[in-house]
MARPANU-376730 format. One record per residue: z, y, x of N, C-alpha, C, O in turn; residue in one letter; residue number from 1. Coordinates in pm, 1 decimal, padded with zeros to 6 digits. Layout:
<nodes>
+----------+----------+----------+----------+----------+----------+----------+----------+----------+----------+----------+----------+------+-----+
:     n.zz :     n.yy :     n.xx :    ca.zz :    ca.yy :    ca.xx :     c.zz :     c.yy :     c.xx :     o.zz :     o.yy :     o.xx : code : pos :
+----------+----------+----------+----------+----------+----------+----------+----------+----------+----------+----------+----------+------+-----+
:        Z :        Y :        X :        Z :        Y :        X :        Z :        Y :        X :        Z :        Y :        X :    A : NUM :
...
+----------+----------+----------+----------+----------+----------+----------+----------+----------+----------+----------+----------+------+-----+
</nodes>
This chain:
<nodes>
+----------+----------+----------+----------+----------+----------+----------+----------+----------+----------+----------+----------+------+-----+
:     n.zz :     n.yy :     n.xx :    ca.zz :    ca.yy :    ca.xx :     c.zz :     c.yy :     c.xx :     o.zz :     o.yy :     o.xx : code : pos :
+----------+----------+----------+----------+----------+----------+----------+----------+----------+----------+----------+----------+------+-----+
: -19578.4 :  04471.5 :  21603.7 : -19680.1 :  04571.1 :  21581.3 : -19614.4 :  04707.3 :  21576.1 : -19505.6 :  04717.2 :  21519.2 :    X :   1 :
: -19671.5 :  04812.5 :  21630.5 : -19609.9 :  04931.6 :  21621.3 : -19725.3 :  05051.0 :  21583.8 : -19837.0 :  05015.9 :  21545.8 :    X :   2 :
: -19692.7 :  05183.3 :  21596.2 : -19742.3 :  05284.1 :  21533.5 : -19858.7 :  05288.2 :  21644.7 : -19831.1 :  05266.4 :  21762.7 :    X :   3 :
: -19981.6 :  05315.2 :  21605.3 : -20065.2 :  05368.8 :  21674.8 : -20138.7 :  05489.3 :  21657.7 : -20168.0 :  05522.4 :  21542.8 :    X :   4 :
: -20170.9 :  05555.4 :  21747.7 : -20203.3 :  05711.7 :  21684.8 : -20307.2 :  05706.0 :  21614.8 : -20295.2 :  05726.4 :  21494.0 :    X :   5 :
: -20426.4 :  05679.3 :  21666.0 : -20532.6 :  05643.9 :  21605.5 : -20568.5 :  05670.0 :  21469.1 : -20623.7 :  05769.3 :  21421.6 :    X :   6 :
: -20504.9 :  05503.4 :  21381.4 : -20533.1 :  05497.0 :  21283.8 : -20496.8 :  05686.9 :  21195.6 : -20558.4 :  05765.9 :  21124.0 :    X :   7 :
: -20373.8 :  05678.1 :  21256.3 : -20265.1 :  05773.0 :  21191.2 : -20326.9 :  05892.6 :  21196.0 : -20336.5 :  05940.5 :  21083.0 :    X :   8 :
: -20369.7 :  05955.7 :  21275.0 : -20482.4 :  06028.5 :  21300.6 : -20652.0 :  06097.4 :  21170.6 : -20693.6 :  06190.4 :  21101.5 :    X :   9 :
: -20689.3 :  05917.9 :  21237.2 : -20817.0 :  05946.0 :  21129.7 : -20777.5 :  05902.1 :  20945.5 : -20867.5 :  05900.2 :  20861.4 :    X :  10 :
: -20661.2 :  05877.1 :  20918.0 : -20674.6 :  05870.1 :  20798.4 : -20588.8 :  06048.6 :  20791.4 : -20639.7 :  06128.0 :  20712.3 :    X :  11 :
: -20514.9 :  06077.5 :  20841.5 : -20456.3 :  06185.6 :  20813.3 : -20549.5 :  06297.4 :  20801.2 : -20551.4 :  06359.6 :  20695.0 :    X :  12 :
: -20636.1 :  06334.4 :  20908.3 : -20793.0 :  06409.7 :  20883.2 : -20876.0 :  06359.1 :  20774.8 : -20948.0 :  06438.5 :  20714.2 :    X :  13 :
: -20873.8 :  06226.0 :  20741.3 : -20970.3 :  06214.8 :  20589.0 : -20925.3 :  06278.7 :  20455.4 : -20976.4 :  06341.7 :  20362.8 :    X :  14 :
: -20785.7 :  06223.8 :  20497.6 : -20695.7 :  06317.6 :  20325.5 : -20655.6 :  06475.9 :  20340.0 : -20613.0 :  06559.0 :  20259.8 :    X :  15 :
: -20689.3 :  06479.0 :  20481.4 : -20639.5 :  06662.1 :  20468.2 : -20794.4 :  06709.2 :  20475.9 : -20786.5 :  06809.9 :  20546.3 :    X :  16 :
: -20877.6 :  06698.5 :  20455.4 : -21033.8 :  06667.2 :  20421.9 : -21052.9 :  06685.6 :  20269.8 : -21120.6 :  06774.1 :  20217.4 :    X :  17 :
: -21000.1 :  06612.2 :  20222.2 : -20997.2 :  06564.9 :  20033.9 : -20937.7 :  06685.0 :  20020.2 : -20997.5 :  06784.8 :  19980.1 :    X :  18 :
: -20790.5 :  06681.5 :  20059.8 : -20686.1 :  06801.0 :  19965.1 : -20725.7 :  06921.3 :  20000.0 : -20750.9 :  07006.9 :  19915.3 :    X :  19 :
: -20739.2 :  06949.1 :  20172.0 : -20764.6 :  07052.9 :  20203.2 : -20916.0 :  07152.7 :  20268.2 : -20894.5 :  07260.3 :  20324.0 :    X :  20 :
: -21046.6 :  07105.4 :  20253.1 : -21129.7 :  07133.3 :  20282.0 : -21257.3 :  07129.9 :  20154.8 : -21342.7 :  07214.7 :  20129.0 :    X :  21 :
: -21232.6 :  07010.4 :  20097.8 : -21243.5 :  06989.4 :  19960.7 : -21246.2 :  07099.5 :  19831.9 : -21340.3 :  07152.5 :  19772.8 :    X :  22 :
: -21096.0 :  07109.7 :  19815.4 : -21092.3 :  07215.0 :  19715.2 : -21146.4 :  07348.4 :  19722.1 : -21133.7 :  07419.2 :  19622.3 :    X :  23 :
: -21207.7 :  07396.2 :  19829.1 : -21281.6 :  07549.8 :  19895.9 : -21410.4 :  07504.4 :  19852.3 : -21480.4 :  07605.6 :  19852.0 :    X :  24 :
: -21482.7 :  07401.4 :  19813.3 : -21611.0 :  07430.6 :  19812.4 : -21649.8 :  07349.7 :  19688.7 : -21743.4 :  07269.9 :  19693.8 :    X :  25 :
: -21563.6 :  07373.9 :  19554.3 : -21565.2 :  07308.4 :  19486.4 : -21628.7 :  07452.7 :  19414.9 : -21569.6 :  07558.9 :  19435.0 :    X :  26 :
: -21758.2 :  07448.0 :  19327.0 : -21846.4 :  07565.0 :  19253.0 : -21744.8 :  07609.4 :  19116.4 : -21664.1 :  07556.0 :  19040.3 :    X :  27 :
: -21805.6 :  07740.6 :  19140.9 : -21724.3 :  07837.5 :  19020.3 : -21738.8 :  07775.5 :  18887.3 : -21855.7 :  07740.2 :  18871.7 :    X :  28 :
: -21670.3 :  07751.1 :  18793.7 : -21656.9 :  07733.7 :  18673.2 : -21542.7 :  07715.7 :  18600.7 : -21432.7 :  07717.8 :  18655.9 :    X :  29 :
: -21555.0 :  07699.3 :  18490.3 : -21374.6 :  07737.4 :  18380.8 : -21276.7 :  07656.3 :  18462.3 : -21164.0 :  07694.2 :  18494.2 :    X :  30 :
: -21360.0 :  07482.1 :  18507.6 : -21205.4 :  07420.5 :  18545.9 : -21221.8 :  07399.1 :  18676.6 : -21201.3 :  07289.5 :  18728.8 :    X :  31 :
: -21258.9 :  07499.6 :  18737.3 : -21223.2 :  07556.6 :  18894.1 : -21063.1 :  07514.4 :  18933.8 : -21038.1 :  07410.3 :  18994.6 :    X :  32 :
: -20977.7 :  07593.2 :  18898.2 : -20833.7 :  07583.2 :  18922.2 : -20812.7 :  07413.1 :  18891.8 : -20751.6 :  07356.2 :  18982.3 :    X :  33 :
: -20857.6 :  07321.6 :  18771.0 : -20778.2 :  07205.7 :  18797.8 : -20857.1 :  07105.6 :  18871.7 : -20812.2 :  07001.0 :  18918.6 :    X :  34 :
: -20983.7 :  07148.7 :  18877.9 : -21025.7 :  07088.3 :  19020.5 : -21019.6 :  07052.8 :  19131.6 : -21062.4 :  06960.0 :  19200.1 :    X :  35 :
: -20952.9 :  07149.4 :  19144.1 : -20890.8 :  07183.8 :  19262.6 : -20728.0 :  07107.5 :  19307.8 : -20704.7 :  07033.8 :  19403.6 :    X :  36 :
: -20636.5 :  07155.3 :  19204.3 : -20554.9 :  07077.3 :  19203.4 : -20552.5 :  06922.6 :  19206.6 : -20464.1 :  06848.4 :  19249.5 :    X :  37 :
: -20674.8 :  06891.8 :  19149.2 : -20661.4 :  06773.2 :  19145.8 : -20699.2 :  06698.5 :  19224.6 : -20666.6 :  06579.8 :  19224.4 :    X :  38 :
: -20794.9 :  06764.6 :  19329.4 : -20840.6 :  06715.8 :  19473.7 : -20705.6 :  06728.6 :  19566.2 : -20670.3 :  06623.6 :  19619.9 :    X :  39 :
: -20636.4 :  06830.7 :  19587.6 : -20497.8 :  06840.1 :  19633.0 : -20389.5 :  06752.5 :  19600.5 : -20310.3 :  06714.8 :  19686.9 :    X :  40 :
: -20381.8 :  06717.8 :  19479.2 : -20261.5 :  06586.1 :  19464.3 : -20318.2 :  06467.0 :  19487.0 : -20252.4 :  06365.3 :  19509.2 :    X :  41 :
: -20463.9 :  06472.5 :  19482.4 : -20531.1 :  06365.1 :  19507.8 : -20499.0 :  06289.1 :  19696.8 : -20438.5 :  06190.8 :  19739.7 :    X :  42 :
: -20572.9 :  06393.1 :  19754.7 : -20563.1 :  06393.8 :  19886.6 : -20375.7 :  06390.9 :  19984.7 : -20355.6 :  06366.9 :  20103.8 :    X :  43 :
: -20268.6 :  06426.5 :  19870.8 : -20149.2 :  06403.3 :  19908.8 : -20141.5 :  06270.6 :  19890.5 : -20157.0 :  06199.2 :  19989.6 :    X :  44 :
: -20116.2 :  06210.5 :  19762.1 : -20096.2 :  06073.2 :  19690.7 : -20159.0 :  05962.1 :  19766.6 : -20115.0 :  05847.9 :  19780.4 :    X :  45 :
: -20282.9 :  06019.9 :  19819.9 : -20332.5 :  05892.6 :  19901.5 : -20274.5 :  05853.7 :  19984.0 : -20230.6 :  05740.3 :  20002.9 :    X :  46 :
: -20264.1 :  05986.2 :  20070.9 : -20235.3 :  06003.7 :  20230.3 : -20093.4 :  05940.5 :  20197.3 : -20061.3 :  05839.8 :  20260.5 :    X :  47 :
: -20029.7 :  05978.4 :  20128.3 : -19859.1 :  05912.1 :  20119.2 : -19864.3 :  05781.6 :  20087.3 : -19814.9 :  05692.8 :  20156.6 :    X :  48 :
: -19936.0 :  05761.2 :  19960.4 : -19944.6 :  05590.6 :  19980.0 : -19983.6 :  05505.0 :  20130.0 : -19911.7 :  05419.0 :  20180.8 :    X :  49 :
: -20099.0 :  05547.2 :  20177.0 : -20136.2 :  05537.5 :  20275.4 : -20009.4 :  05476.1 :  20393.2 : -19974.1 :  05373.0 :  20450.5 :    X :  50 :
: -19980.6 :  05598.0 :  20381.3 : -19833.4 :  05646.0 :  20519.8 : -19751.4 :  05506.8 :  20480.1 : -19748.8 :  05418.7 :  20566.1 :    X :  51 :
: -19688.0 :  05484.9 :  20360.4 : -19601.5 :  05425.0 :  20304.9 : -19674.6 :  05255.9 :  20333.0 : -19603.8 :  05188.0 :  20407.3 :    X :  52 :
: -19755.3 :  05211.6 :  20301.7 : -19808.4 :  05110.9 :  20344.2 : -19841.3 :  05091.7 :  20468.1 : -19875.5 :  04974.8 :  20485.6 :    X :  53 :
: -19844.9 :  05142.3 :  20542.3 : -19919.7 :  05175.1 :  20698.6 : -19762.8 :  05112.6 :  20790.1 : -19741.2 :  05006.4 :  20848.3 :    X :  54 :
: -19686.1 :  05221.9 :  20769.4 : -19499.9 :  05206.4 :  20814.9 : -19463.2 :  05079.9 :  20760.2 : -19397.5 :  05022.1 :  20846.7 :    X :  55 :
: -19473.3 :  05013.6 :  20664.7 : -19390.2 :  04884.3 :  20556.1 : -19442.9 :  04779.2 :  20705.6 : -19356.8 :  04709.0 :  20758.6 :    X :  56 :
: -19576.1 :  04779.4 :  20756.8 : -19625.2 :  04682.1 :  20828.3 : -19570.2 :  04681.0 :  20960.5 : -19580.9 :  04591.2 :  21044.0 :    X :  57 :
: -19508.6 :  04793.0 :  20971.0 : -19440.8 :  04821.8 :  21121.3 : -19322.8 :  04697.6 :  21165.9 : -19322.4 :  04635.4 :  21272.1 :    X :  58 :
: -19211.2 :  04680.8 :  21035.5 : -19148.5 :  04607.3 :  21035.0 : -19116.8 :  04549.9 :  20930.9 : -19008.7 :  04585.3 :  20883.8 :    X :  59 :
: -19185.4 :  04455.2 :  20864.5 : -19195.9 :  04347.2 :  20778.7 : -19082.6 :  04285.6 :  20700.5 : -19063.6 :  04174.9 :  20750.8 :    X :  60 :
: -18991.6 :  04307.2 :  20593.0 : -18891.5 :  04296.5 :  20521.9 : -18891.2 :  04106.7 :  20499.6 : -18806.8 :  04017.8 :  20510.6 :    X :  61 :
: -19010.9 :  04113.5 :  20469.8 : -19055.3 :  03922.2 :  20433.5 : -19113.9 :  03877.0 :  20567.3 : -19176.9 :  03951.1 :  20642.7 :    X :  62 :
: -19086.5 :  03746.9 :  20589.5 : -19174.5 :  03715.7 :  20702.9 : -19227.4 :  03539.5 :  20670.1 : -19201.4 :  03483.3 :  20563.7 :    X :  63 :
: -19304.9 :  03472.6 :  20786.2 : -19336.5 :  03323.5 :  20707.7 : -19191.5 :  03250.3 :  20712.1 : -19102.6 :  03262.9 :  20796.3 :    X :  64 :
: -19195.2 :  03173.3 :  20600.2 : -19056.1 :  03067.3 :  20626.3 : -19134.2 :  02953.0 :  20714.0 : -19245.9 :  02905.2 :  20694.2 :    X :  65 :
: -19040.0 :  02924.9 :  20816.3 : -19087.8 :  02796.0 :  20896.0 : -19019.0 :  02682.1 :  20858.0 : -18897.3 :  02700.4 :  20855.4 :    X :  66 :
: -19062.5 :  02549.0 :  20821.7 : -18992.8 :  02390.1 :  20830.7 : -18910.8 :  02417.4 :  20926.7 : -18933.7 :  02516.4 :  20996.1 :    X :  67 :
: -18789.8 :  02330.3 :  20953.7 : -18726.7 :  02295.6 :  21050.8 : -18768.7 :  02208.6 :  21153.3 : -18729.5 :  02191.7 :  21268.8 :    X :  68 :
: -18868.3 :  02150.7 :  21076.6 : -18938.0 :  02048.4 :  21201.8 : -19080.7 :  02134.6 :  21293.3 : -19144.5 :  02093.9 :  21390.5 :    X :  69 :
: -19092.3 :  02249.7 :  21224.1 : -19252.8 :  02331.0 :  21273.3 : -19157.2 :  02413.3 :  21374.4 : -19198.0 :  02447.7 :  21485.3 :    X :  70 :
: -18987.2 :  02451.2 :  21313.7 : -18925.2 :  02551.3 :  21468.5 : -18903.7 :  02467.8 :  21581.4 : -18898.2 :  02519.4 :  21693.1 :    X :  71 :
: -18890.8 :  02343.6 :  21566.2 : -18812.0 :  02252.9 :  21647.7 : -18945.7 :  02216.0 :  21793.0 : -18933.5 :  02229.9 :  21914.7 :    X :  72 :
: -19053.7 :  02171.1 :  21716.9 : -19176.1 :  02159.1 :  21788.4 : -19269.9 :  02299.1 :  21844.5 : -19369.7 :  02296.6 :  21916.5 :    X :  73 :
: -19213.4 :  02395.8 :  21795.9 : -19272.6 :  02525.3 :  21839.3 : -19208.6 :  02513.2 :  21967.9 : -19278.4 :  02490.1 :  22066.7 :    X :  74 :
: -19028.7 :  02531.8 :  21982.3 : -18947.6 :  02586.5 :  22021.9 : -18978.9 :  02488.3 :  22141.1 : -18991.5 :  02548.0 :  22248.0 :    X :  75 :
: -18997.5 :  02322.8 :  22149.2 : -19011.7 :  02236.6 :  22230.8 : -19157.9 :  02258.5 :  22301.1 : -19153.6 :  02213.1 :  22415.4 :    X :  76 :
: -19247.7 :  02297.2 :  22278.5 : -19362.7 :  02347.5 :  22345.2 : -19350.2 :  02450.0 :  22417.4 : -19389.6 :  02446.4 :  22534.0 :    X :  77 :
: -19294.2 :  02560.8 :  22365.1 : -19256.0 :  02688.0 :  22458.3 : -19135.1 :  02681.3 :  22560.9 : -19100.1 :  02776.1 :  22631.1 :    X :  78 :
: -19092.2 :  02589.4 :  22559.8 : -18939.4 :  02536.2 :  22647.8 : -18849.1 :  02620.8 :  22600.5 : -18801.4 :  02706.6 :  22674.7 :    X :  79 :
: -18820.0 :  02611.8 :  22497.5 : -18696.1 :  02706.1 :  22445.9 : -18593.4 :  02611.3 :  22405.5 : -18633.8 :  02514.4 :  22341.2 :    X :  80 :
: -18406.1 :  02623.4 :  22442.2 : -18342.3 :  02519.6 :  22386.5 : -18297.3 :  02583.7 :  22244.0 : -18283.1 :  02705.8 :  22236.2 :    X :  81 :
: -18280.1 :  02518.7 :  22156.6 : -18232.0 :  02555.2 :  22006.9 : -18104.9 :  02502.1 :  21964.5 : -18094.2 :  02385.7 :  21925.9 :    X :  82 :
: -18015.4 :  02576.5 :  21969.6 : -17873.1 :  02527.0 :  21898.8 : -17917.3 :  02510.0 :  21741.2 : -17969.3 :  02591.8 :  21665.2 :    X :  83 :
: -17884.0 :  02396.3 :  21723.7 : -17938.3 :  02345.9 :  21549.2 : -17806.4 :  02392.0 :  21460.8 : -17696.3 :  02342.7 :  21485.2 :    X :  84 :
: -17817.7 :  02450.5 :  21398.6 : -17689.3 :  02505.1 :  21254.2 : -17738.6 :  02448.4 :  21172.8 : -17856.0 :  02446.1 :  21135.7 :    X :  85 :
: -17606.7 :  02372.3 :  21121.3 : -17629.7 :  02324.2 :  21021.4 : -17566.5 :  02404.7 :  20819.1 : -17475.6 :  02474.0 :  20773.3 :    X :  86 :
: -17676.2 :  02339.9 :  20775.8 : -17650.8 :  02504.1 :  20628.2 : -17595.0 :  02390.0 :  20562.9 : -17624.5 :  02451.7 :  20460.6 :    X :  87 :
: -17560.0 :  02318.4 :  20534.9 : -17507.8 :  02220.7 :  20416.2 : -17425.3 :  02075.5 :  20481.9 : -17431.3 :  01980.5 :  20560.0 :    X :  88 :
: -17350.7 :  02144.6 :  20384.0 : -17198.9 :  02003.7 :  20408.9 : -17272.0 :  01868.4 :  20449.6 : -17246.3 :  01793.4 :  20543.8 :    X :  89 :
: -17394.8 :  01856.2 :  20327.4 : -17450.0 :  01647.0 :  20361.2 : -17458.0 :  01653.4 :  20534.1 : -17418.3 :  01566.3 :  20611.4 :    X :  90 :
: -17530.0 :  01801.1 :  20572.7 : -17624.4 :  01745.0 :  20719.2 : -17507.8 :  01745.2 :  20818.6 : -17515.5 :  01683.7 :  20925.0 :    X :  91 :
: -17393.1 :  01819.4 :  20780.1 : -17289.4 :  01799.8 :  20866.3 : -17209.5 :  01584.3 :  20862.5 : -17197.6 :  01488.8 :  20939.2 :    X :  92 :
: -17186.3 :  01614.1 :  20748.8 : -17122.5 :  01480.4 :  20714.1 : -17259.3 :  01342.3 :  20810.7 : -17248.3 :  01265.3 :  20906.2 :    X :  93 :
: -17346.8 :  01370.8 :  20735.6 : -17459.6 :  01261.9 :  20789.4 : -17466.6 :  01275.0 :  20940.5 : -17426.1 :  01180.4 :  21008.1 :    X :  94 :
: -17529.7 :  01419.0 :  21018.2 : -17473.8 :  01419.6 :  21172.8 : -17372.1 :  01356.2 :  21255.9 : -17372.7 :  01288.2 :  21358.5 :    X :  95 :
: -17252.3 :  01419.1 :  21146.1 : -17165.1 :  01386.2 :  21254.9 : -17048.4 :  01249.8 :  21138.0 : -17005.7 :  01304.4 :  21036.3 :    X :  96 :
: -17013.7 :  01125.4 :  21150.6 : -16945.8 :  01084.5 :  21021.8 : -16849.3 :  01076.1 :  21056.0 : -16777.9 :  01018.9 :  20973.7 :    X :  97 :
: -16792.4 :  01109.4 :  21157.0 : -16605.5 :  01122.8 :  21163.7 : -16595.6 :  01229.1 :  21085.9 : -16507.6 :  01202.4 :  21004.1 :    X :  98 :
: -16636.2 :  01331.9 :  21066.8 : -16650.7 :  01467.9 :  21003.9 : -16554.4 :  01483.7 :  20884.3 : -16546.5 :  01397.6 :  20796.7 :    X :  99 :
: -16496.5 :  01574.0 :  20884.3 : -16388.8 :  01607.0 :  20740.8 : -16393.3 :  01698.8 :  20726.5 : -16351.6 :  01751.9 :  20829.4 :    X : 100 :
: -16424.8 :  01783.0 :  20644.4 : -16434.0 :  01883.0 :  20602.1 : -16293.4 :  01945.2 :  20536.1 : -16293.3 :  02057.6 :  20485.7 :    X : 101 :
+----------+----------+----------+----------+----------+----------+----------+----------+----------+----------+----------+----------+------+-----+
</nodes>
């Protein structure tokens, strides 16, 4: 999955909307000024959370864990050959039993 303008686009015009179009037509009164501000950090905080969640999906830190038997039958449907590694001494020893470690 990669960046698309789009999204990036119409959420960026919604929060510069909030922070910045927002605070101009907010009516005169005492807490005018933190009104304002507060539509402005408002409309940043989103948009950055936003951004920050939006990018995390670009390239995925976690991904699904697969069985060894769900890669093996994937990999055999798509004609892919798979060199099998083995992670632990038993599957070596049991594979192969001349084996010495």
């Amino acid at each position: 999955m990669g960046a698309s303008a789009i999204p990036f686009i119409i959420f960026t015009v919604i929060w510069a909307g909030v922070g910045g179009f927002l605070p101009m037509v907010v009516p005169k009164g005492p807490n005018r000024g933190i009104i304002q501000v507060i539509l402005i950090l408002t409309g940043v905080c989103c948009w950055l959370f936003w951004l920050c969640c939006y990018v995390a999906q670009m390239n995925p830190l976690i991904g699904p864990k697969l069985d060894r038997n769900t890669v093996l039958v994937v990999a055999k449907q798509w004609g892919i050959e798979i060199l099998i590694v083995f992670h632990f001494q038993s599957d070596l020893t049991k594979a192969f039993p001349g084996y010495k470690p």
